[in-house]
C-alpha atoms as one frame of an Amber mdcrd trajectory, in Angstrom:
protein
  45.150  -7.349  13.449  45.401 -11.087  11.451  48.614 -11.285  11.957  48.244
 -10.579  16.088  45.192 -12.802  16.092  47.188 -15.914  14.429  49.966 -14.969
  16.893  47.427 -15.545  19.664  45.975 -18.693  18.760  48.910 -20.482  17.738
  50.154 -19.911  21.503  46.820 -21.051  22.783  46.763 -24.020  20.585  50.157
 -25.328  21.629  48.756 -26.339  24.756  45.681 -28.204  23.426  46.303 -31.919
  22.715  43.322 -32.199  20.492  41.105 -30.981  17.873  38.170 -30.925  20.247
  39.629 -28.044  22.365  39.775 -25.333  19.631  36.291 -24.086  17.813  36.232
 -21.688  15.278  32.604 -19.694  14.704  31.375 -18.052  12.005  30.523 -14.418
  12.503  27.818 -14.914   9.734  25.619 -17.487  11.258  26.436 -16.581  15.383
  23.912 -15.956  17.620  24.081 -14.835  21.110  22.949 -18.293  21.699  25.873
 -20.407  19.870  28.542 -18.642  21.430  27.400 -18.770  24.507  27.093 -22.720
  24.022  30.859 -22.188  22.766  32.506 -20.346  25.540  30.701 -22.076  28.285
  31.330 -26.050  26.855  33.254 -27.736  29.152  37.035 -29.009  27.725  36.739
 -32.504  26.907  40.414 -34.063  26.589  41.837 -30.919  26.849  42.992 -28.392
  29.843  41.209 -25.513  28.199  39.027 -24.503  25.356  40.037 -21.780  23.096
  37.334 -20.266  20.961  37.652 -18.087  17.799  35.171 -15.512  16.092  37.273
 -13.771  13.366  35.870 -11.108  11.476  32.685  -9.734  13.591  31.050  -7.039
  11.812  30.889  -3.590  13.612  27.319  -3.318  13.889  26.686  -6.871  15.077
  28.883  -6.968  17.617  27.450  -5.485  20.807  24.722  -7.619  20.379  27.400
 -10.529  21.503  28.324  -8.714  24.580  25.175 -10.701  26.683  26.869 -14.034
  25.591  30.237 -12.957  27.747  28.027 -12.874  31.237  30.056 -16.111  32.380
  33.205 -17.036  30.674  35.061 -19.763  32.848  38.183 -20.034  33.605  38.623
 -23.219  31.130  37.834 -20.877  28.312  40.002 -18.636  26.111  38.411 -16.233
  24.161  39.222 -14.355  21.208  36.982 -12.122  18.814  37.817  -9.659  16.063
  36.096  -6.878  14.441  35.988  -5.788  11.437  36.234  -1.560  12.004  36.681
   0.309  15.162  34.366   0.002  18.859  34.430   2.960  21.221  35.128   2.327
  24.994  31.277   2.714  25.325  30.835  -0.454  23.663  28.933  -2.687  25.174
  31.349  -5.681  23.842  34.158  -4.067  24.980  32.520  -3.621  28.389  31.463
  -7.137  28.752  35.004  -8.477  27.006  36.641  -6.345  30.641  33.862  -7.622
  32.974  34.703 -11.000  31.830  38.769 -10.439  32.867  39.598 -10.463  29.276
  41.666  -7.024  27.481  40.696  -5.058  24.209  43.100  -4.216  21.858  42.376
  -1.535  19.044  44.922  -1.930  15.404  44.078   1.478  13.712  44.825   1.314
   9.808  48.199   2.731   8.709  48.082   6.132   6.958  50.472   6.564   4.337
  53.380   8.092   6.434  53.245   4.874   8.483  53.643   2.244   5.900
């Protein structure tokens, strides 16, 4: 999952040409609130934002799913969790309402490693 996450960015972040376009939050402190302040900020030198949340616990994170109402175009998203979300999540609802995909990276058992 860190490894396809760090994938991600680093294509998003190719087409920033500043600092000011990427924001990284951390899952600790976040509120519905501050992302939604995040995602919906307007790029400032940049064609798009891209905004990170790395590391969402399990039990926090359908309370982020009201904060994903309105996602704009100029904003690219990406969250992890830390364990697995069903289909009736309410995060991974909103995450499809808003255009955006889910992507589930079950641990390897033994005869997969």
């Amino acid at each position: 999952m860190d490894e396809e996450a760090r994938r991600k960015l680093a294509e998003w972040r190719e087409g920033l040409v500043s600092e000011f376009g990427f924001e990284a939050l951390d899952p600790l402190g976040l509120n519905v609130g501050k992302l939604r302040d995040a995602v919906l900020q307007v790029p400032f030198l940049d064609p798009y934002r891209v905004v990170m949340v790395r590391g969402v616990a399990v039990r926090r994170a359908d309370a982020m799913a009201p904060a994903l109402a309105e996602v704009p175009d100029s904003t690219r998203l990406l969250v992890t969790v830390n364990g697995r979300l069903g289909a009736s999540s309410k995060l991974v609802k909103a995450i499809a309402a808003a255009g955006g995909r889910s992507q589930e990276h079950p641990p390897l058992k033994a005869r997969g490693l």
